[in-house]
Backbone as a chain_set.jsonl record, in Angstrom:
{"seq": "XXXXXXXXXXXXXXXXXXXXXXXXXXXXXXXXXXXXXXXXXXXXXXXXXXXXXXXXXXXXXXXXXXXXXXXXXXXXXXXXXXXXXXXXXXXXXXXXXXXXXXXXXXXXXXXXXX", "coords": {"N": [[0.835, -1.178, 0.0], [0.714, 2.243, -1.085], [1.689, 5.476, 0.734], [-0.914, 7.728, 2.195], [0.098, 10.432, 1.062], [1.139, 9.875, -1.315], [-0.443, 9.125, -3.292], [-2.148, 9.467, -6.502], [-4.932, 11.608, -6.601], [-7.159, 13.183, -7.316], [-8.938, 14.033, -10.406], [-8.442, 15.912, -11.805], [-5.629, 15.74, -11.788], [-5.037, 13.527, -12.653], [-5.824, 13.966, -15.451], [-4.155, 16.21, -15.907], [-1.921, 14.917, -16.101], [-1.545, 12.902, -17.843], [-2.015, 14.067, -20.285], [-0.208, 16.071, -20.793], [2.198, 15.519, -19.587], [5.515, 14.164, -19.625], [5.853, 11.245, -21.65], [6.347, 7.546, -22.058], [6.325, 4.281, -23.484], [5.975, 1.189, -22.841], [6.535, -2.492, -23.415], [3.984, -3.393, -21.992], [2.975, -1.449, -20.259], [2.063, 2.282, -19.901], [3.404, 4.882, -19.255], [3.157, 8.313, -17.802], [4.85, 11.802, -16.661], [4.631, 13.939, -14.915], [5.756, 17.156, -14.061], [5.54, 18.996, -11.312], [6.949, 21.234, -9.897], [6.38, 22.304, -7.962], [7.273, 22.004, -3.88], [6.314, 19.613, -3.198], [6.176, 15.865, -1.684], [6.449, 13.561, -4.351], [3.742, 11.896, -6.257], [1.642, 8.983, -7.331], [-0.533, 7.733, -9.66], [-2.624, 5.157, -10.964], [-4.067, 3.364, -13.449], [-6.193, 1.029, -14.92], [-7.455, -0.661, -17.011], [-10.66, -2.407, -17.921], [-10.618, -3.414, -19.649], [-8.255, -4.675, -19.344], [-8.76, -7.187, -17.653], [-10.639, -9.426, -15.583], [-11.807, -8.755, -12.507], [-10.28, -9.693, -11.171], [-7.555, -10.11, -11.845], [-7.073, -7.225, -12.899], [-7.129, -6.172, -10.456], [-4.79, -7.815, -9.17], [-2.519, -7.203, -10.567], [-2.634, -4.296, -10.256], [-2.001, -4.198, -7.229], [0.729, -5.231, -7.842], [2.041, -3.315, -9.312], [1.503, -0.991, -7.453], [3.644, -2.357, -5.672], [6.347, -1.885, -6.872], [6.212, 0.82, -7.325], [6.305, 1.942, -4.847], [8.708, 0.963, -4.355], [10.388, 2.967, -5.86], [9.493, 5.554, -5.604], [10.946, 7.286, -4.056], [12.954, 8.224, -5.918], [11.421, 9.862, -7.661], [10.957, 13.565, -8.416], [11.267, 16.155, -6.305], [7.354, 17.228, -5.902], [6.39, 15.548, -8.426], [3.99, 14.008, -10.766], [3.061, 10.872, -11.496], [1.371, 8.684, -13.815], [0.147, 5.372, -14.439], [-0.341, 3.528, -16.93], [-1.98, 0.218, -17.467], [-1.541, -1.875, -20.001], [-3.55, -3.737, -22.126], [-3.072, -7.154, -22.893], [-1.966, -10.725, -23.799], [0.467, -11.743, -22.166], [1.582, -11.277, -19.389], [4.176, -9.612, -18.143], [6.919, -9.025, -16.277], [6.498, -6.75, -13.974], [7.501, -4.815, -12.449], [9.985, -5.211, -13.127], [10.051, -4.36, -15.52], [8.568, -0.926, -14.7], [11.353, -0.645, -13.099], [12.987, 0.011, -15.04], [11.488, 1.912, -16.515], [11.179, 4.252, -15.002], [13.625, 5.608, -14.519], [14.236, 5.95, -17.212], [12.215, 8.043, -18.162], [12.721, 10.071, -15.479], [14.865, 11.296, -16.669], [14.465, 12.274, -18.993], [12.755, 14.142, -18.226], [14.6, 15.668, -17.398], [15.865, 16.543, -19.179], [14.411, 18.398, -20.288], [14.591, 20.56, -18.877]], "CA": [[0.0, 0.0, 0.0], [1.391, 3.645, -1.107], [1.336, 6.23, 1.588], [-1.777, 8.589, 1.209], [0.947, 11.288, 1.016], [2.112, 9.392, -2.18], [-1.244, 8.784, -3.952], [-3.095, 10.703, -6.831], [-6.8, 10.718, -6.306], [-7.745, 14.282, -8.238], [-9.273, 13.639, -11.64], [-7.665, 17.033, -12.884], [-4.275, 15.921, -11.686], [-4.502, 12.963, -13.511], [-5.839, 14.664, -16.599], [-3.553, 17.142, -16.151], [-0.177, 14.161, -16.152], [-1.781, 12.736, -19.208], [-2.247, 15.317, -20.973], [0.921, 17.453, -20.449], [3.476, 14.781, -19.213], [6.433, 12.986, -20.412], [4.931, 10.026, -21.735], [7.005, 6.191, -22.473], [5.628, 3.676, -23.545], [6.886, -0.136, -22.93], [4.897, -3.319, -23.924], [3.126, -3.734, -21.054], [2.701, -0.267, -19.73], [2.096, 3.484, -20.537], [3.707, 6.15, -17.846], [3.627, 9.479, -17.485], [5.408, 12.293, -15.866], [4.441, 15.649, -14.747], [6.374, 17.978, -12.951], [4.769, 20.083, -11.55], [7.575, 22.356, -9.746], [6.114, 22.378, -6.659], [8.074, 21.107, -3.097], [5.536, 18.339, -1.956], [6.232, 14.854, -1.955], [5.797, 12.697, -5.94], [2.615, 11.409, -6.007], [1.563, 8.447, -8.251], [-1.638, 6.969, -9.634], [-3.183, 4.173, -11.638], [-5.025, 3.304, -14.753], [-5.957, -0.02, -15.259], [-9.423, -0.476, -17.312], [-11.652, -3.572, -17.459], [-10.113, -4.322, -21.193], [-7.019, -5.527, -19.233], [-8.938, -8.238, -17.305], [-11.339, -9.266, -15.327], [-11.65, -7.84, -11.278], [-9.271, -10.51, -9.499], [-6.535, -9.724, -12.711], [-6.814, -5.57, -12.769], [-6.485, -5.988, -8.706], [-3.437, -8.224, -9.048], [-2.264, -5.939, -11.712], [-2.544, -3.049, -9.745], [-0.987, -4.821, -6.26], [2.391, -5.382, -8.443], [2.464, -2.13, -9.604], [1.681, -0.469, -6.419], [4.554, -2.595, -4.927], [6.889, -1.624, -7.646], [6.399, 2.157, -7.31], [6.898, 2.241, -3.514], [10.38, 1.283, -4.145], [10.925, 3.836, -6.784], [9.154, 6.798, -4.728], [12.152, 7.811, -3.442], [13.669, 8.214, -6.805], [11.2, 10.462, -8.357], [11.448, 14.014, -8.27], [9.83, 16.434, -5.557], [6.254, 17.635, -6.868], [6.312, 14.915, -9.523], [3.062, 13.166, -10.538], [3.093, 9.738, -12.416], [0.492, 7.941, -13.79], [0.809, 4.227, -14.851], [-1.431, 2.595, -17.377], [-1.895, -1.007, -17.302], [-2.012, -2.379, -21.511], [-4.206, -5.208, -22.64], [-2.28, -8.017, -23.196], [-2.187, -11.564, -23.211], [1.304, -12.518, -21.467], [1.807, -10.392, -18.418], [5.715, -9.294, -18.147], [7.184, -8.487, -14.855], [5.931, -5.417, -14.047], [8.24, -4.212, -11.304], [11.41, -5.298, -13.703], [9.58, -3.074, -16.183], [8.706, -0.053, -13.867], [12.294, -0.111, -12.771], [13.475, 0.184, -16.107], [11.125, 3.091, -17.458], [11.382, 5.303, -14.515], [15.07, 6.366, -14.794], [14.353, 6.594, -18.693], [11.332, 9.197, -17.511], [13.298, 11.086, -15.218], [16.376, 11.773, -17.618], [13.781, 12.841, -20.208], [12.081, 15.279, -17.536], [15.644, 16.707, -16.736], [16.633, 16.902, -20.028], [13.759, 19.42, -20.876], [14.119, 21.658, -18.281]], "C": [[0.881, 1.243, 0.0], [0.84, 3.973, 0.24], [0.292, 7.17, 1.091], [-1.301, 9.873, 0.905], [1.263, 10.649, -0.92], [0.88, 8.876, -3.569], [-2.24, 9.987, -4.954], [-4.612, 10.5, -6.415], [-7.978, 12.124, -6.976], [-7.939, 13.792, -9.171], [-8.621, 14.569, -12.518], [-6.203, 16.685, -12.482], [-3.972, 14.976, -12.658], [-4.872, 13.301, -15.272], [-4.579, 15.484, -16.769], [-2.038, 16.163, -17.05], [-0.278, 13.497, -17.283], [-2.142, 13.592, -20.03], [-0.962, 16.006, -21.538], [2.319, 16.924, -19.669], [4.288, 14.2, -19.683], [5.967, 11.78, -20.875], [6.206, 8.817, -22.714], [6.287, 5.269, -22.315], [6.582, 2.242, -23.824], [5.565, -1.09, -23.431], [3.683, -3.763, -23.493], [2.304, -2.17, -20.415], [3.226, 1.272, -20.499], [2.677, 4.019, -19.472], [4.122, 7.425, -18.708], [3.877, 10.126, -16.504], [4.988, 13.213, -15.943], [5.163, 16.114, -13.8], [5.544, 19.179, -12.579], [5.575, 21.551, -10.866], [7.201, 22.704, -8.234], [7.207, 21.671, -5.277], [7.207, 20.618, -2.3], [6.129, 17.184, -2.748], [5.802, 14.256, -3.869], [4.681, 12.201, -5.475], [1.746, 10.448, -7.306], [0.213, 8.185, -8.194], [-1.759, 5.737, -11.102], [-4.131, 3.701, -12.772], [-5.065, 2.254, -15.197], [-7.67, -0.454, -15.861], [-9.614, -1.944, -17.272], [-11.076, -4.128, -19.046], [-8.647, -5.265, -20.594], [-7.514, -7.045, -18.554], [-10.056, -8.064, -16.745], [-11.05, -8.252, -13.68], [-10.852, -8.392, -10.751], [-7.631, -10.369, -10.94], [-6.226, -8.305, -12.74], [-6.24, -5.614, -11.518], [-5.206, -6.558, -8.432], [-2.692, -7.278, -9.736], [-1.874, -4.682, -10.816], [-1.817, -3.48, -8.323], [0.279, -4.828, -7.169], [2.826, -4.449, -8.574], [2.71, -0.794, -8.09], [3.223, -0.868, -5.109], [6.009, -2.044, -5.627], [6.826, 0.481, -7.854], [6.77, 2.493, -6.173], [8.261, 2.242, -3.652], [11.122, 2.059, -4.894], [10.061, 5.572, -6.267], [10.073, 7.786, -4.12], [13.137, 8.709, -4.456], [13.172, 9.691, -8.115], [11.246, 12.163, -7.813], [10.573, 14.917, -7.394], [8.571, 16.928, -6.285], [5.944, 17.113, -8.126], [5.332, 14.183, -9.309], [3.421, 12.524, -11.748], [2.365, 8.927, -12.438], [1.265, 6.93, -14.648], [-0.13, 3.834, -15.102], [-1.171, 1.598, -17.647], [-2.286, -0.859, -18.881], [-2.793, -3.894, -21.186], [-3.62, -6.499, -23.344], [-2.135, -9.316, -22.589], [-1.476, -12.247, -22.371], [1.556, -10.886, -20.847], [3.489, -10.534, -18.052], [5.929, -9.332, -16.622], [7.58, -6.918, -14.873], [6.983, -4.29, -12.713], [10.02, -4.202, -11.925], [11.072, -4.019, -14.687], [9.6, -1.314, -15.889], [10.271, 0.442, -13.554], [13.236, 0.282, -14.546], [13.012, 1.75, -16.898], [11.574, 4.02, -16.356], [12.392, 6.025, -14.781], [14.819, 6.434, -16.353], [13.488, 8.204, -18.654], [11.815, 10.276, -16.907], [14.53, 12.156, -16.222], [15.627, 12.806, -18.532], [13.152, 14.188, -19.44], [13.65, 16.476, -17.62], [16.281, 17.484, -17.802], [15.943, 18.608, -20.804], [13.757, 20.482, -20.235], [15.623, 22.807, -19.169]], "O": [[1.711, 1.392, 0.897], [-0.012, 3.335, 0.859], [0.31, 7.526, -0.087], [-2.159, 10.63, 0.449], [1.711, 11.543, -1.638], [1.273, 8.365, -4.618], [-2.839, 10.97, -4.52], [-5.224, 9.503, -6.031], [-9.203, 12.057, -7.068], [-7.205, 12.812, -9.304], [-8.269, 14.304, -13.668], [-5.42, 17.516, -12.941], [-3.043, 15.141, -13.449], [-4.165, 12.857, -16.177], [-3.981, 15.386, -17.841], [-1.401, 16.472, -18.057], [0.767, 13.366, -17.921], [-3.238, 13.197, -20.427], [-0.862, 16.412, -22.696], [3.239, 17.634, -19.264], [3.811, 13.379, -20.467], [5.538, 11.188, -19.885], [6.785, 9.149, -23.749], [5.592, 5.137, -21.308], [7.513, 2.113, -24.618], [4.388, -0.844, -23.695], [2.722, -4.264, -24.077], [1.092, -2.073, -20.222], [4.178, 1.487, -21.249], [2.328, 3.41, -18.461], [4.873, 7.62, -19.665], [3.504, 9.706, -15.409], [4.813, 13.648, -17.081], [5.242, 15.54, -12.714], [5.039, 20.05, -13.287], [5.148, 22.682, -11.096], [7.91, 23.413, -7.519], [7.971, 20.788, -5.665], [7.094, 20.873, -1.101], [6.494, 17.223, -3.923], [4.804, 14.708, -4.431], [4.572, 12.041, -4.26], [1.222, 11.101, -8.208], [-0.401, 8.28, -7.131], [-0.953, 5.659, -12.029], [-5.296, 3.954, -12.466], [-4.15, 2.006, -15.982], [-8.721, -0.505, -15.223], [-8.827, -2.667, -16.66], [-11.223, -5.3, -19.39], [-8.121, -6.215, -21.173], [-6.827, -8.033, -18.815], [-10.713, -7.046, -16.963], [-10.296, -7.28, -13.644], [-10.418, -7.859, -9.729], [-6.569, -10.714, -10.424], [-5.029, -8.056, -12.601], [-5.091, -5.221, -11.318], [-4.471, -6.018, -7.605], [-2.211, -6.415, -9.001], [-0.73, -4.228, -10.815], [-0.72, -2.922, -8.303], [0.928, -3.856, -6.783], [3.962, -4.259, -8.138], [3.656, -0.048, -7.839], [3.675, -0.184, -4.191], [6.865, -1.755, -4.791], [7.556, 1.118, -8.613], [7.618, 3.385, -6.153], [8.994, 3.15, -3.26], [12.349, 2.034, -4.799], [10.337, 6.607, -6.875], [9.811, 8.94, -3.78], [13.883, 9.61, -4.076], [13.862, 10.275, -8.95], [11.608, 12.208, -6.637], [9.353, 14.765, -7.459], [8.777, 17.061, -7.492], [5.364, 17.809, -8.96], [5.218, 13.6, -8.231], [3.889, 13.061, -12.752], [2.274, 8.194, -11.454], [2.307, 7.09, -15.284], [-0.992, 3.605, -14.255], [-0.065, 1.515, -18.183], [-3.113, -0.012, -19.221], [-2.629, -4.768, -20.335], [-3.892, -6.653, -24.535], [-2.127, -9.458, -21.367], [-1.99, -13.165, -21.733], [1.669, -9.806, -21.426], [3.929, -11.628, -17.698], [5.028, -9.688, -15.863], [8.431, -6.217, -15.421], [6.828, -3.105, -12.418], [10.966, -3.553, -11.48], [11.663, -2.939, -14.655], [10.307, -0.524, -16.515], [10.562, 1.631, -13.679], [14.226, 1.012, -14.597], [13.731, 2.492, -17.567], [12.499, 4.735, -16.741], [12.198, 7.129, -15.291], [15.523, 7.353, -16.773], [13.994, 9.265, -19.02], [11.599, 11.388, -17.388], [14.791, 13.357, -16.288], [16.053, 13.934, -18.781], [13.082, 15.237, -20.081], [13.675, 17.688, -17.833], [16.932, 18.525, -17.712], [16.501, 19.498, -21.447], [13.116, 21.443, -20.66], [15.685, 24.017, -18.953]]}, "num_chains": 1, "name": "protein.A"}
């Protein structure tokens, strides 16, 4: 379980991080990045629709990922929001080998634009 310090839960924030964020895309997953410039804590959220599975597959789905961002929380940058969409697909990757792989591509790309 994220901290609720560490969770999005606005509908305009996550509009806003899709919308207007760094965006990479791997085979399993979409992420984006927003900075927003601010000095609070990163704050991530989730996007996992009903095309990826049924309710006991999205919820596992989303447990992996949620465990897999805790340990990369640390890493992102202050006032950074990142959403993470789950793809539809029939062989499920490892999603936490994944995750650790895009983030540091994500950040570099944030740093590179400023």
């Amino acid at each position: 379980m994220l901290p609720r310090s560490a969770r999005l839960t606005s509908p305009n924030d996550f509009a806003r991080t899709t919308k207007s964020g760094f965006r990479f895309t791997s085979s399993s997953l979409v992420t984006y990045l927003y900075l927003t410039g601010e000095d609070s804590p990163a704050r991530t959220g989730l996007i996992i629709s009903k095309n990826v599975g049924g309710s006991v597959v999205r919820h596992s789905i989303a447990r992996r990922l949620r465990a897999g961002l805790r340990e990369h929380l640390a890493d992102l940058p202050d006032g950074a929001l990142l959403v993470v969409r789950a793809l539809s697909l029939k062989q499920r990757n490892d999603l936490q080998a994944e995750l650790s792989e895009i983030i540091p591509i994500l950040i570099s790309k944030s740093k590179a634009a400023k």
